[in-house]
N, C-alpha and C positions, 0 to 999 in steps of 0.2 A: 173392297166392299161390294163394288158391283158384281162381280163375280159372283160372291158368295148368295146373291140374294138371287142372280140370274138360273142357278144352277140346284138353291134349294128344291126346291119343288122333285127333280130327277134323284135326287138321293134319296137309299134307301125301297127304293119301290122298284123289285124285280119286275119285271114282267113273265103274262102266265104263259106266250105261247112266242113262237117263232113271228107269225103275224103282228105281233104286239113288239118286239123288239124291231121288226121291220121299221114301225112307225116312230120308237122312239130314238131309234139310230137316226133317221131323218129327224128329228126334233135337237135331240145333242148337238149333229153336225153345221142346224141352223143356228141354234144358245150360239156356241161356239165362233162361227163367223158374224154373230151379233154385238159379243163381249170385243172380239178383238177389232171391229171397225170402228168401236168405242174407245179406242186407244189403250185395251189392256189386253198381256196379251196369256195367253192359254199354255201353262206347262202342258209337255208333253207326259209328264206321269200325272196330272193330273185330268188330262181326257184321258186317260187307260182307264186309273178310278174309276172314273165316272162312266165310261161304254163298259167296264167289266159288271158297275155293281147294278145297269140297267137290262144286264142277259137275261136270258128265259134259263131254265137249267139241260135243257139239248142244245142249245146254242153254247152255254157255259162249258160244257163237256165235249163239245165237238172242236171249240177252239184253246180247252185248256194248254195242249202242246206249245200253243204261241205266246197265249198274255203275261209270261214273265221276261219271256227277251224281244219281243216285237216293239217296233214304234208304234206309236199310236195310230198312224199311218195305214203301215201293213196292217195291225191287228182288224181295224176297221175295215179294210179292204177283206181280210176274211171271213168277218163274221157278215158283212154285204155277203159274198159272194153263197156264204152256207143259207142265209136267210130265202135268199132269191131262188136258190135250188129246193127247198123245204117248200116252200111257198106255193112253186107249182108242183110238187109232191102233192101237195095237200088237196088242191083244187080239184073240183069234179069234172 
C-alpha cells in the first residue's frame, strides 16, 4: 500500500524535456531508496515501469534498444548517462 501511494503521483506524467527527466530520474531513484528503507521492498520490473513511463520522448527513443531486456539498473544507468550528455548539449 505504501508503495502504491509513494509512487502515485509519478505515473502516468511524461516529462516534456530531457532537463525534466533529469530531475525526475533523481526523484524516482529517491521514492525508491525511501519505500525500501521502510521495509518494502521495490521489483525490479517495476522500477523499469516506472523510469520508462516517466521518459521525455528523445530520451524514450534513444534508450528504446535497452528497456525490454535491461535491469533496472543498467537501464537507469543509460538514461543517466544520455540525460547528462543532452544536458550540456543544451546549455549556452
Amino acid at each position: 500500500m505504501l508503495r502504491k501511494i509513494t509512487f502515485l503521483h509519478l505515473q502516468g506524467n511524461t516529462s516534456k524535456n530531457t532537463k525534466e527527466t533529469k530531475g525526475r530520474l533523481t526523484e524516482l531513484e529517491s521514492r525508491i531508496k525511501e519505500v525500501e528503507e521502510m521495509g518494502e521492498l521495490v521489483s525490479d520490473s517495476h522500477a523499469k515501469s516506472l523510469l520508462i513511463g516517466l521518459l521525455d520522448e528523445e530520451t524514450k527513443r534513444h534508450t528504446a534498444l535497452v528497456q525490454g531486456t535491461a535491469s533496472y539498473a543498467t537501464l537507469r544507468r543509460e538514461i543517466r548517462e544520455f540525460v547528462n550528455y543532452a544536458s550540456r548539449r543544451t546549455e549556452p
